[in-house]
N, C-alpha and C positions, 0 to 999 in steps of 0.2 A: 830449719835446724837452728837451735839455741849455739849459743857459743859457750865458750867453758866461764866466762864473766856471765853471761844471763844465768847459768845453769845454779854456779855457785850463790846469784843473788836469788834467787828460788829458794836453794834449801834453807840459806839465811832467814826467807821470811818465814817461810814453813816453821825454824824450828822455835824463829821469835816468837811465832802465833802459837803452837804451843803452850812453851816456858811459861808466857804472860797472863795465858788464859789459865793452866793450871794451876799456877802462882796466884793471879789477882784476881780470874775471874772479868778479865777484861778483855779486848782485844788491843790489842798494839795496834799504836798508830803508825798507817805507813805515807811515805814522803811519795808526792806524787812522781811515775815513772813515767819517762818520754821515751824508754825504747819502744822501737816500733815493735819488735817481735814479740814483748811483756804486755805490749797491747791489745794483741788480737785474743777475738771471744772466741777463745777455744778449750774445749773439753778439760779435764785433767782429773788423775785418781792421785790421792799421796795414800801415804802408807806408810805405818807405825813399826818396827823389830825390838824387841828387847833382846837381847840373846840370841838375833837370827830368828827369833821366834814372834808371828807377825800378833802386833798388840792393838791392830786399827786400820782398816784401809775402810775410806769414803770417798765417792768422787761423782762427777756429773758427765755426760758426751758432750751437755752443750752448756754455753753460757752467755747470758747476757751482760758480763761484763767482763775488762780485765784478764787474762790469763793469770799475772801476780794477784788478781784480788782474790782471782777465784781460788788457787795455791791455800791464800790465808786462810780462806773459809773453808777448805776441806780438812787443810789439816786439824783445826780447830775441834771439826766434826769427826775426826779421824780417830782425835785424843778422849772425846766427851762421848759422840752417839753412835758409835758403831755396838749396833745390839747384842752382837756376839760378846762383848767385853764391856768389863764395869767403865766404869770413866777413870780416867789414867789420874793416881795420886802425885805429890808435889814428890816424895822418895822414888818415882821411877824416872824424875826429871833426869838424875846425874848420866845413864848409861842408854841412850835410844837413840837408834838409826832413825831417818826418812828416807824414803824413796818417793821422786816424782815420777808420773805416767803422764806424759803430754801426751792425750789422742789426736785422731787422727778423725775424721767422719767416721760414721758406720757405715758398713757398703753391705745388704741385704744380696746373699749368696745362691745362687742359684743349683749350686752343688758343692758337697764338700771337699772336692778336691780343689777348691779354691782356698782353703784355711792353711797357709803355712806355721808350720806348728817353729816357735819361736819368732816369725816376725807377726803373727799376728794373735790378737785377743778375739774371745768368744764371747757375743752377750746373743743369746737365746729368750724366746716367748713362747706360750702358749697356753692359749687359753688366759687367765691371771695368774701365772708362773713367769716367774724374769728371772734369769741368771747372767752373770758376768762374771768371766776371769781375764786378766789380764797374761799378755804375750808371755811373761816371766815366769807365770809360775807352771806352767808346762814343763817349760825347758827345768827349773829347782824341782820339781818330782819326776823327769824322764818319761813322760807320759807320750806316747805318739798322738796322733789326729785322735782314735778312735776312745781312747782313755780321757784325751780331751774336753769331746765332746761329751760323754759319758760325765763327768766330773762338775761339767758347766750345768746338765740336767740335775744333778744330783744337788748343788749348791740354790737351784734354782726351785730343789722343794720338786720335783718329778722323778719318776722313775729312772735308772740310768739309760735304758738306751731311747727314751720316749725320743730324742732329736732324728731319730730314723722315719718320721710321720708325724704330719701336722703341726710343723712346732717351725716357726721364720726362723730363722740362722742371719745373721751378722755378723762381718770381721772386721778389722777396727787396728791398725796398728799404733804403735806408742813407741815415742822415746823418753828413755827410763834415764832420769837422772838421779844417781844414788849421792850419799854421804862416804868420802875417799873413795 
């Protein structure tokens, strides 16, 4: 678990990488970190709001580097290549949340009543279909397991209940550190 100083030194670089990239086209330079917990190669999604209304989520399970490096580089990719949205202009600098998703492993499920809906996220396969939603956004539309899973096929480009047959299941939990 992060503490509320790692957490807040997260959104800071998240929103530096941004600004800088949006702004210059550059990335920001960052000072090398010695905590040990900003060290570990692990996972992480960030994710864009304008208005509460999501403008970018990018992210990896796994990493070979940095936890903070990997932070920079998603949100980066969060603000420019997420397909669904154009690439974020310098006028929507003034008013945007971040939120982080530190994962966790993926753990391949053997039934679904292993997915607790709120602590955990769904990334699904099958066939060359992949979906992922994270723990949060279940809980932000009140969806139980079954609207869930349904929602993660659906995002993932399949049918909604294809997750009933032939399709791996994953859950995966995260802690989400937002902006206040």
């Amino acid at each position: 678990m992060l503490s509320s100083k790692e957490k807040q030194l997260l959104l800071k670089i998240a929103r530096e990488a941004i600004v800088t990239f949006v702004k210059e086209g550059a990335i920001a330079q960052l000072r090398e970190l010695t905590n040990v917990n900003l060290l570990v190669k692990q996972g992480c999604f960030v994710s864009i709001k304008i208005n509460g209304m999501l403008r970018g989520c990018i992210g990896n399970f796994i990493s070979d580097k940095p936890l903070y490096q990997l932070v920079q580089e998603m949100a980066i990719s969060a603000a420019t290549q997420d397909p669904r949205f154009y690439p974020m202009k310098k006028s929507e600098l003034e008013s945007f949340d971040v939120e982080i998703s530190v994962l966790s492993p993926l753990s391949k499920i053997s039934s679904i009543e292993e997915i607790v809906v709120g602590v955990h996220g769904i990334y699904l396969e099958k066939n060359f279909s992949r979906g992922v939603l994270l723990p949060q956004v279940a809980v932000e539309y009140g969806w139980d397991r079954d609207a869930f899973l349904s929602q993660t096929c659906i995002k993932a480009g399949l049918g909604k209940d294809e997750w009933q047959e032939g399709t791996d299941i994953y859950k995966f939990s995260a802690q989400i550190i937002k902006d206040n």
